[in-house]
N, C-alpha and C positions, 0 to 999 in steps of 0.2 A: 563655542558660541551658544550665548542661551534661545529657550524658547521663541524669546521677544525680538531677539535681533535676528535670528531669523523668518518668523513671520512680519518685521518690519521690512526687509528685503525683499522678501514675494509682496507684499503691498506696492514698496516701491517698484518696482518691476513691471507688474498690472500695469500701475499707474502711466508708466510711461508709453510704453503700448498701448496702452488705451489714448494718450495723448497722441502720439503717433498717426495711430488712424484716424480720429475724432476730428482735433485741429484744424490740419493742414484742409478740410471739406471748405473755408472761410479764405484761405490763403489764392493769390491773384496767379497770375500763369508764370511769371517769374518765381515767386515764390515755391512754388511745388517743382519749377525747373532746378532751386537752388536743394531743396530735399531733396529730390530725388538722386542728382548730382552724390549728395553727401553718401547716401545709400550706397551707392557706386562704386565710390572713393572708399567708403567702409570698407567693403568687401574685397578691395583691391588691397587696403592695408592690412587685413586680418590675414592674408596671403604672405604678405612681408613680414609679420610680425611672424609666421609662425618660422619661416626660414630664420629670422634675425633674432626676434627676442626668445622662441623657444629649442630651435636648434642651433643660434650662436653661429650661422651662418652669414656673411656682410654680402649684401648684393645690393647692386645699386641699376639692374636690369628689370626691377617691377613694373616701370613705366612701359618697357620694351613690350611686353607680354599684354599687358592692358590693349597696346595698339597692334601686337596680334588677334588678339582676340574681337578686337575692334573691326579688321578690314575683313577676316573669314567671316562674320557676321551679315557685316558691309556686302563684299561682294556674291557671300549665298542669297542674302536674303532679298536685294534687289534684281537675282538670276530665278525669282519667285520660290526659292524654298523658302520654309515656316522656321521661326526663330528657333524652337527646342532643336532641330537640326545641325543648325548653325553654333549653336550652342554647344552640341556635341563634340562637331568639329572644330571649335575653338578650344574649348577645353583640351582633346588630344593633342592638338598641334603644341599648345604650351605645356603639356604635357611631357611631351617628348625634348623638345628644344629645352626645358626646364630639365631633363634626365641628362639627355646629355653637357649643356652647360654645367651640371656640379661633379663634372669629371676633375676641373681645376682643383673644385675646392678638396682633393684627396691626395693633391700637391700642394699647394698653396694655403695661407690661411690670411687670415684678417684684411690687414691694408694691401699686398699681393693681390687677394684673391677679389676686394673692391676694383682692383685695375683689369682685370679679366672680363668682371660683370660690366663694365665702365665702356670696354673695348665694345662688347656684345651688344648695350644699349646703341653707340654709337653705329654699327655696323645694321643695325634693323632699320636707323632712322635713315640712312641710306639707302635700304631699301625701299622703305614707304615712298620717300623723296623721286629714288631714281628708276624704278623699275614700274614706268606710268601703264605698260600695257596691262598691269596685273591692279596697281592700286589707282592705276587715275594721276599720277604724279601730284605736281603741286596743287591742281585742280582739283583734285580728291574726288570723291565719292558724295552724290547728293541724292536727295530721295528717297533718303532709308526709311521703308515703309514699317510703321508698330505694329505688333503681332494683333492675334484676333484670340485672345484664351475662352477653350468651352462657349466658344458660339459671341463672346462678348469683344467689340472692339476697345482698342487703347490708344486710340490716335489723341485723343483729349489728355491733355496733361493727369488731370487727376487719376484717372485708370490706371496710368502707366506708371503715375508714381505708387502706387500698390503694387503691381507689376515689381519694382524694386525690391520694395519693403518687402513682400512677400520672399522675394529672394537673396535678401539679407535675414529674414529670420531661418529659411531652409539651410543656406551658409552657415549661420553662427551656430545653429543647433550641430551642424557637420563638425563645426571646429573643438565646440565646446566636445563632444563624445571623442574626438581625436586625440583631445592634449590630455584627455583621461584614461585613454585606453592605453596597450603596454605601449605602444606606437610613441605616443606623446612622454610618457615619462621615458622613455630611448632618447627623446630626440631632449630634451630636458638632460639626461647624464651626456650626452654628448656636447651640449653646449656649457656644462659645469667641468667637465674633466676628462676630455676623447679617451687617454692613457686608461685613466681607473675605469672607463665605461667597456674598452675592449677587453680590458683583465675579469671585466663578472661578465664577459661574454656574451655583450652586444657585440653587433656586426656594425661597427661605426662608417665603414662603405657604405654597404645599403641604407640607412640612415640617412647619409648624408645627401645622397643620392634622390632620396623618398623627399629629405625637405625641399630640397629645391622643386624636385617636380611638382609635388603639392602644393608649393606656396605659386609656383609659376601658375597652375593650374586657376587657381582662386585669380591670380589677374587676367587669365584670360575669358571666365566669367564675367568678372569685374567690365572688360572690351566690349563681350557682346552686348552689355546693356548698356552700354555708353551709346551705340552706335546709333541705334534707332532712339534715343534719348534726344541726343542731338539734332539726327534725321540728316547731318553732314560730316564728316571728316577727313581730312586733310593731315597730312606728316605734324605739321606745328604741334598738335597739341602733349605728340608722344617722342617729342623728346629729351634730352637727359632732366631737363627741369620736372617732370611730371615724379619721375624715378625718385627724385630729390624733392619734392614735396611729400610724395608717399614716405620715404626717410623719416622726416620730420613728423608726419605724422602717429609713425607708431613712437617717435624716442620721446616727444611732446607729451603721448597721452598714458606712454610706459611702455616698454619694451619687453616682452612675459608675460603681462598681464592681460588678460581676456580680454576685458574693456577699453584695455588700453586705445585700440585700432578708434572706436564708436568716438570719445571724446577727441581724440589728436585728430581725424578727420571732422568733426564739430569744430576745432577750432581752426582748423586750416582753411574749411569751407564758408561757415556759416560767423566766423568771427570777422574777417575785414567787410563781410554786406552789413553787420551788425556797427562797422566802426565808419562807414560812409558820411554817415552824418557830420565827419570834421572834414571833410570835401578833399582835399588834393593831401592829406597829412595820414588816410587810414593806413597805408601801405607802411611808414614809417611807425606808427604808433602799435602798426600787428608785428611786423619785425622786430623794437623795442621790447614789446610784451613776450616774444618768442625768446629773446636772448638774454631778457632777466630769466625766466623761467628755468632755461636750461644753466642758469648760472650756478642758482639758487639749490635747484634740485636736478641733476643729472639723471637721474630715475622717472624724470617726467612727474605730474598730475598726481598720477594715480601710486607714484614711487611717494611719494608727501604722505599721501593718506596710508600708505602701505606702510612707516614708519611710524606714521601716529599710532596705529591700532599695536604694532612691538613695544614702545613704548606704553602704553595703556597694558598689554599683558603681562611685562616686565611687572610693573610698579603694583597691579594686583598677587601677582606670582610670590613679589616680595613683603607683600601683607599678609598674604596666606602663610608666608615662612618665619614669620614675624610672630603674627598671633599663633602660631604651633609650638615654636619656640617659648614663649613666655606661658601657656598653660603647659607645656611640662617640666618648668622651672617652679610654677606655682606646684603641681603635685610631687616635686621632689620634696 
């Protein structure tokens, strides 16, 4: 890549982040509920993407872990601990249930090993539902007080959605040095070719193991900031359908690719408030627009523009072999 398109990239990048913060200071209490939200949702797909698009692992239990991470939040923080606690213990708890849940996937693979994650979603939402002395049953959990960060409170929308963003850029920075480090290219040869990745002697157990709990990990993050987001929660929102909008939103925005999770959550979240204005038809018209997409391009969004720029290095690659060819045809 030259000079320019790299420095047009850090521009654009700025830009957004600077958008980011700036903006949303104008937007009404809905609106920054609707950001914030996406924030959320981000962090809970960059979690699935890295199980699904960079270790090729299929789970369809990110929703599950979202609404773990959701009630340990839930019921710490209205027992008066401080969110980074609750926090902690969110994250372990999906830690673990994330470790051990990809015991299957070192039997099982693909569509199998979706009916495993499938079973696991189903069997959590049971518990949120049925086990009221712990989560409040179908009455849920209300009250969830916003933290108070370095002396400043976050009970006003706006705080809190910084509060997010703050913890979606700590997240992406986590993710981005992961899929870089030898960790990430591991889990990369394992979701290219388990056989050739354990002959140069990856340990595709551990591996497999690490994606799941990590990417579990990241949706029980993703929980704890829902909860006090919302300030209520209830079984409804965490079951199979959440698992299967997260789905769609990493295959949507790309599957492997970084950004993938940002844009496939922009479109899951912030596209049908965008398509409201055609009154009872947005839901049909965002489903429509969902299912040309994936027609057209299976690779998602960012899978389009990820062939444009091949194409583009192709056709210069073959200019370059072109005019080489012909000045040393002229000096023969």
């Amino acid at each position: 890549m030259s000079n320019f398109g790299k420095t047009l990239k850090i521009v654009l990048g700025l830009a957004v982040i600077v958008a980011l913060i700036v903006v949303p200071m104008n937007f009404n209490r809905y609106g920054l509920f609707i950001l914030s939200q996406w924030a959320v949702m981000t962090i809970a797909a960059m979690g699935l993407n890295l199980t699904l698009g960079y270790a090729g692992q299929v789970s369809l239990a990110q929703g599950a872990f979202v609404g773990i991470g959701a009630y340990a939040s839930a019921i710490m923080t209205t027992h008066g601990w401080p969110l980074p606690a609750a926090l902690v213990v969110a994250i372990a708890l999906s830690v673990a249930i994330g470790w051990v849940l990809g015991y299957p996937a070192l039997r099982v693979q693909h569509h199998y090993l979706a009916f495993v994650t499938l079973a696991f979603s189903t069997l959590a939402f049971l518990v949120f539902r049925n086990e009221s002395w712990l989560t409040g049953g179908i009455y849920g959990i209300s009250n969830i007080p916003r933290p108070n960060i370095l002396g400043f409170a976050t009970n006003r929308p706006l705080p809190f959605y910084y509060v997010c963003l703050g913890s979606l850029a700590i997240v992406s920075f986590a993710v981005w040095w992961l899929i870089r480090s030898p960790w990430g290219r591991a889990f990369m040869a394992l979701r290219e070719n388990p056989l050739r990745a354990q002959s140069l002697g990856v340990d595709t157990r551990r591996y497999t193991l690490m994606a799941f709990a990590i990417g579990s990990g990241l949706g029980g993050v993703a929980g704890a900031l829902y909860a006090p987001l919302t300030q209520y929660i209830d079984p409804v929102p965490f079951n199979l359908s959440l698992s299967l909008d997260l789905l769609m939103m990493v295959i949507v925005g790309g599957a492997g690719f970084f950004f993938g999770p940002f844009l496939g959550a922009m479109i899951a979240v912030l596209l049908p408030e965008w398509l409201r204005f055609t009154e009872g038809y947005y839901l049909m018209l965002y489903a429509i627009a969902v299912m040309l997409l994936l027609i057209w391009s299976p690779t998602g969004i960012l899978g389009i523009l990820d062939r444009y720029m091949a194409e583009r290095r192709t056709k210069a690659a073959s200019a370059l072999r072109a005019v080489a060819k012909s000045r040393l045809e002229t000096a023969q």
